[in-house]
C-alpha positions as CSV (number, residue, x, y, z in Angstrom):
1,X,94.0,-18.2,24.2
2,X,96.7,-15.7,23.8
3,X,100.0,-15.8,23.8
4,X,102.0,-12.8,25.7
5,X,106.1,-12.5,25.5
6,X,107.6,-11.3,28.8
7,X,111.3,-10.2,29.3
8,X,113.0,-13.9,31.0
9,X,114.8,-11.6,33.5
10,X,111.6,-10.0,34.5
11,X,109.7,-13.2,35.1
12,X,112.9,-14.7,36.4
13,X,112.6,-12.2,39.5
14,X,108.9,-12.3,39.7
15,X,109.6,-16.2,40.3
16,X,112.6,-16.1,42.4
17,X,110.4,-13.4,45.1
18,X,107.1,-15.2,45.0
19,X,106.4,-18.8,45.7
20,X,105.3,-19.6,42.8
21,X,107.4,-22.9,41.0
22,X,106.8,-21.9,37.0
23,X,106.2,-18.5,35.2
24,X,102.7,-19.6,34.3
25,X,101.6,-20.0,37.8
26,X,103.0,-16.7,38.6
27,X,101.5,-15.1,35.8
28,X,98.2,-16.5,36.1
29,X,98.3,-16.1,39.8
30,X,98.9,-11.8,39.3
31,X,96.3,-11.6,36.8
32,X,93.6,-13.3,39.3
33,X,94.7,-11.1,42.1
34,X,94.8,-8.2,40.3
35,X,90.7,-9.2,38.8
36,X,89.6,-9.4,42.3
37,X,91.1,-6.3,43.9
38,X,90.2,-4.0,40.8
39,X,86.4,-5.7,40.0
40,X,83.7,-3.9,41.3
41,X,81.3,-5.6,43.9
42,X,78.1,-7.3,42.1
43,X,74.9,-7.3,43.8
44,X,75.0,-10.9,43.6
45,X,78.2,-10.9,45.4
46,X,76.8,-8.7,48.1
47,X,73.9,-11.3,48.4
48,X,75.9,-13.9,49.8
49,X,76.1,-14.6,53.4
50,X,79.0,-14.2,55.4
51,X,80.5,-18.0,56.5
52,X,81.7,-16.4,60.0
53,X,78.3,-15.6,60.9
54,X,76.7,-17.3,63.8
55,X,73.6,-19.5,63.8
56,X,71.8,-16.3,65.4
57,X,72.4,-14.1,63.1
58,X,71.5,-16.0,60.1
59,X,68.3,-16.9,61.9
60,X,67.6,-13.0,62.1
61,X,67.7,-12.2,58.7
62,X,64.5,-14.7,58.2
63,X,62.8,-13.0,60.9
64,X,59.4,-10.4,60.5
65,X,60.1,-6.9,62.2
66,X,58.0,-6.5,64.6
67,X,57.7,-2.9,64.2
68,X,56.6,-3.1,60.5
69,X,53.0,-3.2,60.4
């Protein structure tokens, strides 16, 4: 673990705009957003299906292509 020193006004306004109830939460809450907007997309991540797609369309992705001989 590390231990980081912020300015208290600074995380006093980050607190007082956001809904978050401690410092911590609003720190670690930044630092997560800020991981998945700024990591790149894995292959793995790509691999997983969509949970708004319809029965139909997962159906077709186990399907042979006809047109491939």
């Amino acid at each position: 673990m590390i231990t980081i020193t912020i300015d208290d006004d600074l995380i006093n306004k980050v607190v007082e705009m956001s809904s978050y109830q401690t410092p911590e939460q609003a720190v670690v809450a930044i630092l997560s957003d800020y991981i998945k907007t700024h990591s790149p997309e894995t292959l793995l991540d790509k691999a997983y299906l969509n949970g708004d797609m319809a029965d139909g369309e997962i159906d077709s992705l186990f399907e042979r292509d006809k047109n491939i001989e």
